[in-house]
LOPATI-327758 format. One record per residue (C-alpha): residue in one letter; x, y, z. Coordinates in steps of 0.05 Angstrom, whole numbers, plus 5000, padded with zeros to 4 digits. Layout:
N
NODE,a,X,Y,Z
...
END
This chain:
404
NODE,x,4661,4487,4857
NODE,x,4719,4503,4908
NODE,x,4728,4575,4921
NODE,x,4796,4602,4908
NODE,x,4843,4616,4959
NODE,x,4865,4699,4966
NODE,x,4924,4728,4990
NODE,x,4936,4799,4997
NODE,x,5011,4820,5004
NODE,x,5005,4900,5023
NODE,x,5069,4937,5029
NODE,x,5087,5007,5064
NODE,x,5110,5069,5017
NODE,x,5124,5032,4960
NODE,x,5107,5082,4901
NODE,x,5082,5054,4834
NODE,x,5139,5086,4792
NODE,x,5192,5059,4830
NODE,x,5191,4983,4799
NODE,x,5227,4954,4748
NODE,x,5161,4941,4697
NODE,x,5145,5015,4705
NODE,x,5211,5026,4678
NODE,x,5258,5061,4744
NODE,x,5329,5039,4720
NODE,x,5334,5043,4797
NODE,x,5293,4987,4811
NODE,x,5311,4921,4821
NODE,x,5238,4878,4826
NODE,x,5248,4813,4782
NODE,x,5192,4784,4826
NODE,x,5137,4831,4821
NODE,x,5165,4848,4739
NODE,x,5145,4771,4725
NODE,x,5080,4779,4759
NODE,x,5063,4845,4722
NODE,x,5093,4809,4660
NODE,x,5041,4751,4671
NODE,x,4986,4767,4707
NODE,x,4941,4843,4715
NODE,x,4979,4902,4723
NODE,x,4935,4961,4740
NODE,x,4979,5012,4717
NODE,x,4940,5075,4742
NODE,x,4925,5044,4816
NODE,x,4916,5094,4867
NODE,x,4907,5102,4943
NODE,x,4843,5141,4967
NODE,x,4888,5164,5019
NODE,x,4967,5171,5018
NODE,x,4979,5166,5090
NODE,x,4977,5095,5136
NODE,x,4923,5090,5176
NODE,x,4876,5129,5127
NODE,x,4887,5085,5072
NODE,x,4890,5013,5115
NODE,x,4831,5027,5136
NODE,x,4797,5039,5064
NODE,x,4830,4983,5045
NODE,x,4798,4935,5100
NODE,x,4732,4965,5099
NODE,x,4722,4978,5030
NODE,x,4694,5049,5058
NODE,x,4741,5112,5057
NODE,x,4759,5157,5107
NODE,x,4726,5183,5148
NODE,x,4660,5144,5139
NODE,x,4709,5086,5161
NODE,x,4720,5117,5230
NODE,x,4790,5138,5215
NODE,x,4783,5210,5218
NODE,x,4853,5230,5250
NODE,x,4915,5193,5246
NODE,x,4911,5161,5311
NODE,x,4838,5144,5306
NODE,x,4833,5066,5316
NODE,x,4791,5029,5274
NODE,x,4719,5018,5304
NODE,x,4711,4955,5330
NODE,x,4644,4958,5294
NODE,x,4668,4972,5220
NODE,x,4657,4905,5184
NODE,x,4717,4891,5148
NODE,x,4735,4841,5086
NODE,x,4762,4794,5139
NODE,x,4682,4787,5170
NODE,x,4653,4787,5105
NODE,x,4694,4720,5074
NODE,x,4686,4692,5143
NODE,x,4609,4691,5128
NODE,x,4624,4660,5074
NODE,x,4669,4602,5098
NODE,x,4738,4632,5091
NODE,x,4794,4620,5136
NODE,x,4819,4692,5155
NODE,x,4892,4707,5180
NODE,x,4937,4768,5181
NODE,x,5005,4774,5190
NODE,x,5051,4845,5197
NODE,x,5031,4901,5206
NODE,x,4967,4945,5226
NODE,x,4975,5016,5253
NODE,x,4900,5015,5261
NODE,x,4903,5001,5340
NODE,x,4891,5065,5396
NODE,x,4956,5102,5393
NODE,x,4974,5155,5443
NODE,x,5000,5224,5406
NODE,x,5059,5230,5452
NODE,x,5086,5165,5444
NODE,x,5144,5148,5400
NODE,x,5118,5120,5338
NODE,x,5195,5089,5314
NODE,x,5218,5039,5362
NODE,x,5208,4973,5411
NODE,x,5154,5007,5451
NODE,x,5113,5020,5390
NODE,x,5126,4954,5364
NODE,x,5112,4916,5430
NODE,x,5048,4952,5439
NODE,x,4984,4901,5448
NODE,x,4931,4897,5397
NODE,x,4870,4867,5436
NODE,x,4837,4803,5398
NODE,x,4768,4858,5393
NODE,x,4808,4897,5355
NODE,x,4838,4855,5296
NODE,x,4790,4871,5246
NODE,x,4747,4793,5251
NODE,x,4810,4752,5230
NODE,x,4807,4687,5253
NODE,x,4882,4689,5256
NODE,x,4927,4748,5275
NODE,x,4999,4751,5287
NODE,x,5039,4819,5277
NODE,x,5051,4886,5315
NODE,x,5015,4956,5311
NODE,x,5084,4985,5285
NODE,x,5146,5017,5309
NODE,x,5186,5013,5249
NODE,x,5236,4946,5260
NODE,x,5255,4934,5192
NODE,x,5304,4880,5227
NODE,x,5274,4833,5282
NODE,x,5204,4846,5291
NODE,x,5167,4848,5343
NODE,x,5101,4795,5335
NODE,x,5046,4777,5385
NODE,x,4966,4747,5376
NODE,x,4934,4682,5372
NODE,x,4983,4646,5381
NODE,x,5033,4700,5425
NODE,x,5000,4726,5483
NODE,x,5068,4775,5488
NODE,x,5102,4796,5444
NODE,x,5162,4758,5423
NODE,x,5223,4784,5379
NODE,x,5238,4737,5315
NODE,x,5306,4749,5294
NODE,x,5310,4759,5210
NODE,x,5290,4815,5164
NODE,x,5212,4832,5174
NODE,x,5201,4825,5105
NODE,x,5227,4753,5113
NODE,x,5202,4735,5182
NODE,x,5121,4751,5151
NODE,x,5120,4712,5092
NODE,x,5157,4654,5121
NODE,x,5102,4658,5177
NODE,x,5046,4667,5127
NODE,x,5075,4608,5085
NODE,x,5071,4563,5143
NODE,x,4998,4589,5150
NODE,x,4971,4573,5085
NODE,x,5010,4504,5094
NODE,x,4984,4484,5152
NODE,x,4907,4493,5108
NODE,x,4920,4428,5075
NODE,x,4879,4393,5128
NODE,x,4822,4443,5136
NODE,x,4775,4442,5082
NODE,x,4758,4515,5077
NODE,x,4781,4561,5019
NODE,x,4825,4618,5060
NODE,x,4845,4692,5051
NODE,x,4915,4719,5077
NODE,x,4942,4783,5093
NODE,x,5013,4786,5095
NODE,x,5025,4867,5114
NODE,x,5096,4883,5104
NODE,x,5125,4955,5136
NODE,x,5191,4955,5084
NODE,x,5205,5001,5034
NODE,x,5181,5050,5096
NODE,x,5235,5084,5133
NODE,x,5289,5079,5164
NODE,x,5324,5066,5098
NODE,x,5384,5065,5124
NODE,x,5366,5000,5162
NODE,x,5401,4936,5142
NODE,x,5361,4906,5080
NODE,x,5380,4834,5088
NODE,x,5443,4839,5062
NODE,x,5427,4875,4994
NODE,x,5473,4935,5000
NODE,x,5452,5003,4982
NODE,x,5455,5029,4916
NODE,x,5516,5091,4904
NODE,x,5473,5152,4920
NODE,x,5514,5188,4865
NODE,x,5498,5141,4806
NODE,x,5419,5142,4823
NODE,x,5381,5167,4770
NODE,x,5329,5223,4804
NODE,x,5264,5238,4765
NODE,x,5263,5307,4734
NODE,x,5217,5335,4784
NODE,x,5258,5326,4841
NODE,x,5310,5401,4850
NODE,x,5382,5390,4822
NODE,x,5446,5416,4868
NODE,x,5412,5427,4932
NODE,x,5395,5403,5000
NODE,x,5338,5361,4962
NODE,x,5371,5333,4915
NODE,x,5428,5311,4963
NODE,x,5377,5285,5006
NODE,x,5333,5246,4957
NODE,x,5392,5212,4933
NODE,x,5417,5196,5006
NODE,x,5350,5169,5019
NODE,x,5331,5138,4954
NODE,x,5395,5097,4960
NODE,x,5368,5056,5019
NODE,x,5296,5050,4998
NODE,x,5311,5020,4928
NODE,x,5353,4963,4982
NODE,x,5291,4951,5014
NODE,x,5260,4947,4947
NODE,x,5302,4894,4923
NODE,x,5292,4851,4993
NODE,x,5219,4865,4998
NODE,x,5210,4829,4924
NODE,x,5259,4776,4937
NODE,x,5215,4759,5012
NODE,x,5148,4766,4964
NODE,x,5186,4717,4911
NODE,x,5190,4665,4963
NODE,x,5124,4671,4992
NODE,x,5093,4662,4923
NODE,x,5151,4605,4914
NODE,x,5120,4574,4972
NODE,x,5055,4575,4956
NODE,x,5078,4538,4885
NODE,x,5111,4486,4925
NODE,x,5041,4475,4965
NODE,x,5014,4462,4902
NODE,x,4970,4529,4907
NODE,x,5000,4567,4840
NODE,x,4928,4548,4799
NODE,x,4883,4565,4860
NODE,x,4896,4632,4891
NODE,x,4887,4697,4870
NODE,x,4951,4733,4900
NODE,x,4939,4813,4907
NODE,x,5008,4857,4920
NODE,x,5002,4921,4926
NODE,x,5028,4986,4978
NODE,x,4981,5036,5022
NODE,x,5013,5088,4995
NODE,x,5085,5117,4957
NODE,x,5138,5174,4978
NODE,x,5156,5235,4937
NODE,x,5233,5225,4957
NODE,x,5235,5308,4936
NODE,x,5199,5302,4875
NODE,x,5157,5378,4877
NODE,x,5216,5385,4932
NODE,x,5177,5352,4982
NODE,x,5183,5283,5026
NODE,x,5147,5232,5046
NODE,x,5070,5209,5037
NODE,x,5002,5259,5046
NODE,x,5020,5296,4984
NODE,x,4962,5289,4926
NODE,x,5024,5288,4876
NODE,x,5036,5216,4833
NODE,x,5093,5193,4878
NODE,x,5059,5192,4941
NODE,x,4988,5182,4906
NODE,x,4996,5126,4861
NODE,x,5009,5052,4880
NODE,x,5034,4988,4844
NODE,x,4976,4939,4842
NODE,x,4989,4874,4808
NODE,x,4935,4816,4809
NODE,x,4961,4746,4791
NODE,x,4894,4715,4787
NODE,x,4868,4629,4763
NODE,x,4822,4656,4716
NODE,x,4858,4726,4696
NODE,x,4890,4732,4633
NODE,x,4957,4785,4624
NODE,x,4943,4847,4613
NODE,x,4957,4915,4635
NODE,x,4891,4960,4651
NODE,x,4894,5039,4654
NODE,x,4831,5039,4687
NODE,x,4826,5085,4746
NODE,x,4828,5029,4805
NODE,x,4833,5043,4877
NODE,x,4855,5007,4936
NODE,x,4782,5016,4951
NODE,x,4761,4962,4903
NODE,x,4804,4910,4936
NODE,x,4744,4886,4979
NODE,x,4688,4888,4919
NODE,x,4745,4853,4875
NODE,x,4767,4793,4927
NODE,x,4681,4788,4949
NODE,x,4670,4781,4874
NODE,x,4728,4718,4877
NODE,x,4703,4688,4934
NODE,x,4646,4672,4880
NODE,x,4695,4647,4826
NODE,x,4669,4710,4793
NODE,x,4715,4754,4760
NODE,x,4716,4831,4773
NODE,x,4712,4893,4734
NODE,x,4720,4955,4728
NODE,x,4664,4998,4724
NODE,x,4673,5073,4741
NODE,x,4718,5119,4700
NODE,x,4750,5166,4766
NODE,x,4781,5146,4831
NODE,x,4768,5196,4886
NODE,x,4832,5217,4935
NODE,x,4835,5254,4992
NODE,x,4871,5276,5065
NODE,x,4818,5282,5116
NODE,x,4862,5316,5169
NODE,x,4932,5348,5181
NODE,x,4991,5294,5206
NODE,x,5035,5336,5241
NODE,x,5093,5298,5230
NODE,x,5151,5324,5194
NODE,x,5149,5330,5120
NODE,x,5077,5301,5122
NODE,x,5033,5345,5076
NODE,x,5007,5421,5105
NODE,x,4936,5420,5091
NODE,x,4865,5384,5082
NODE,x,4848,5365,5012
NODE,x,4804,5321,4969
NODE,x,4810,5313,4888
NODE,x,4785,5262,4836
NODE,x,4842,5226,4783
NODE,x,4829,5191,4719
NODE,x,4887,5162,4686
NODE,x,4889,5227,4640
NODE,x,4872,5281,4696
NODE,x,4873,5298,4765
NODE,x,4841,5355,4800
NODE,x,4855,5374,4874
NODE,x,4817,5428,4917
NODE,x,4838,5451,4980
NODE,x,4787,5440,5044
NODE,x,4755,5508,5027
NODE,x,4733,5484,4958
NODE,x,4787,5521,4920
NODE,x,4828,5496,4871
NODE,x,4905,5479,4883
NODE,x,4923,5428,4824
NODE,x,4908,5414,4764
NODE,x,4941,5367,4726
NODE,x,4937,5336,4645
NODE,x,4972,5280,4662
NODE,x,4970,5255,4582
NODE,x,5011,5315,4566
NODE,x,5049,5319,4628
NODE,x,5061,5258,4670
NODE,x,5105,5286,4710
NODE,x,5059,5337,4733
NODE,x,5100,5395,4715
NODE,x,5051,5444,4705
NODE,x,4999,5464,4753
NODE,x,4952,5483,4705
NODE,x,4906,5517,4772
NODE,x,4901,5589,4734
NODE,x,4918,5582,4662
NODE,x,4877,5604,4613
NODE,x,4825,5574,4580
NODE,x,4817,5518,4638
NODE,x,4769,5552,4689
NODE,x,4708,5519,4660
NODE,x,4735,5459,4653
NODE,x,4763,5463,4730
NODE,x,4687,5484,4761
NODE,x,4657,5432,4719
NODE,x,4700,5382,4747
NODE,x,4701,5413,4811
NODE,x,4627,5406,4821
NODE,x,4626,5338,4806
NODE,x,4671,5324,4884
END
């Protein structure tokens, strides 16, 4: 029996809450709505880490950070870390990856936003065992990429939104497979919803920052609040164009006659508080920057939604398991999260931390063992109330403590 086909579609920043299933009147996602509507919707998905290279590495390796090798957030990824890409190509899978991987040797002075970034060569060592690799190590060009590798010795700029320019690539990929006999796995890694939000989004306008409608945890009539809404306004564009560029991927892929065949993952490394707890960005262990969308649209899958406690860590255990024609499930009832260093960047998070999260609690301790948060997030989803210090809940925080 034929193995099926997998495709991974991995987006940048892309917080769980902000889709239109999970009910953000913001959001404008018809694609990925019809997939959660029809397929698996792991409604409590989490990153083990909320910050890039971290978490792409996890989610290659199947290993976290920093038993991965990513320690520091311009580690590379060993060249010796077997990664899901090696372990289907032992198994007869065609492997290709397109967008992008912030896992190559960066140097901490450069620019990280801009051409240089984006032009920057990823040697063929160090593409993670693909078979095929086209994309850039990052730079931020929401508009014209950037793309060099097996087939691009330099890099070349492809005019078209990135979103766009990847999966009409990766379409032409999986095409082209007709004639080769081998089930394949594709990674199409996309940078969008990631800033600079206020770079064009393929013609979908911005939303009016005024008629947003902000989460209760992010400050009213202040610098954060006007911010949020200044920011959120370009980020639910790129929402919108990200789904409609996944939407014809997927369309493609019907149209190849591969709709009853492949197991399509999407999915983001990590989200973006946009001031929720008055904070920004990702390396925060609150549920914006935490907790991912992770919808599985799977041959032998019926819908459902699952509240198990899934990380991007089971992505590689989950697509090994298909490569079998075996289906995949859950098993353990916490997903473990963490920041193994500082990223001083601006906004990034301040501090070290590791925690554990179930989809009805979440316990963080700083790098000195101590506790910072405690959430209930049955009683209080929107984390309200730090619950580090109330009474009646030390025993239950050292129990749960000792368990990390």
């Amino acid at each position: 029996m034929t193995p099926w086909n997998i495709l991974w579609v991995v987006t940048t920043q892309w917080r769980a809450q902000a889709c239109g299933y999970a009910g953000d009147p913001n959001a404008r996602t018809p694609v990925l709505d019809a997939v959660a509507a029809t397929g698996l919707n792991y409604a409590q998905a989490v990153t083990p880490h909320p910050f890039g290279p971290f978490a792409r590495a996890a989610l290659l390796t199947g290993r976290p950070s920093p038993a991965n090798g990513v320690v520091d957030y311009f580690d590379p990824l060993p060249a010796d870390q077997r990664t899901v890409a090696a372990m289907l190509g032992e198994r007869g899978y065609a492997t290709a990856f397109f967008g992008k991987w912030h896992l190559g040797r960066r140097e901490p002075g450069a620019p990280l936003v801009g051409p240089a970034h984006a032009r920057q060569i990823v040697p063929p060592d160090r593409r993670g065992g693909f078979d095929f690799w086209e994309g850039f190590e990052g730079g931020f060009q929401l508009n014209d990429p950037w793309l060099h590798g097996t087939r691009l010795a330099q890099p070349v700029q492809v005019p078209g939104y990135q979103a766009d320019v990847l999966a009409g690539r990766a379409s032409a990929w999986c095409a082209e497979r007709g004639a080769d006999r081998r089930p394949w796995f594709c990674v199409v890694s996309l940078e969008p919803p990631h800033p600079p939000y206020a770079a064009s989004a393929a013609g979908i306008a911005p939303r009016a920052a005024a008629e947003l409608v902000l989460p209760p945890g992010v400050p009213r009539r202040g610098l954060a609040e006007e911010r949020a809404r200044r920011e959120l306004a370009g980020y639910y564009a790129h929402i919108e164009a990200t789904d409609r560029s996944i939407g014809a991927l997927l369309d493609g892929l019907r149209r190849q006659g591969r709709g009853t065949d492949t197991a399509v993952v999407i999915t983001s490394v990590h989200g973006d508080q946009h001031g929720a707890h008055g904070v920004f960005r990702k390396g925060w262990p609150y549920e914006e920057s935490v907790r991912v969308p992770l919808l599985i649209s799977h041959p032998a899958e019926l819908a459902r939604r699952s509240d198990a406690p899934v990380s991007l860590l089971d992505l590689v255990p989950m697509t090994l398991a298909w490569s079998e024609r075996r289906r995949w499930t859950e098993s353990r009832d916490r997903a473990l999260i963490s920041m193994p260093s500082i990223v001083r960047l601006r906004d990034q998070c301040d501090r070290r931390w590791h925690g554990v999260r179930t989809p009805a609690r979440k316990l963080v301790l700083n790098e000195d063992g101590s506790p910072w948060l405690y959430f209930d997030l049955e009683r209080d989803p929107g984390e309200q109330h730090n619950l580090v210090g109330a009474a009646g809940r030390a025993a239950e925080i050292a129990a749960w403590a000792a368990t990390l």
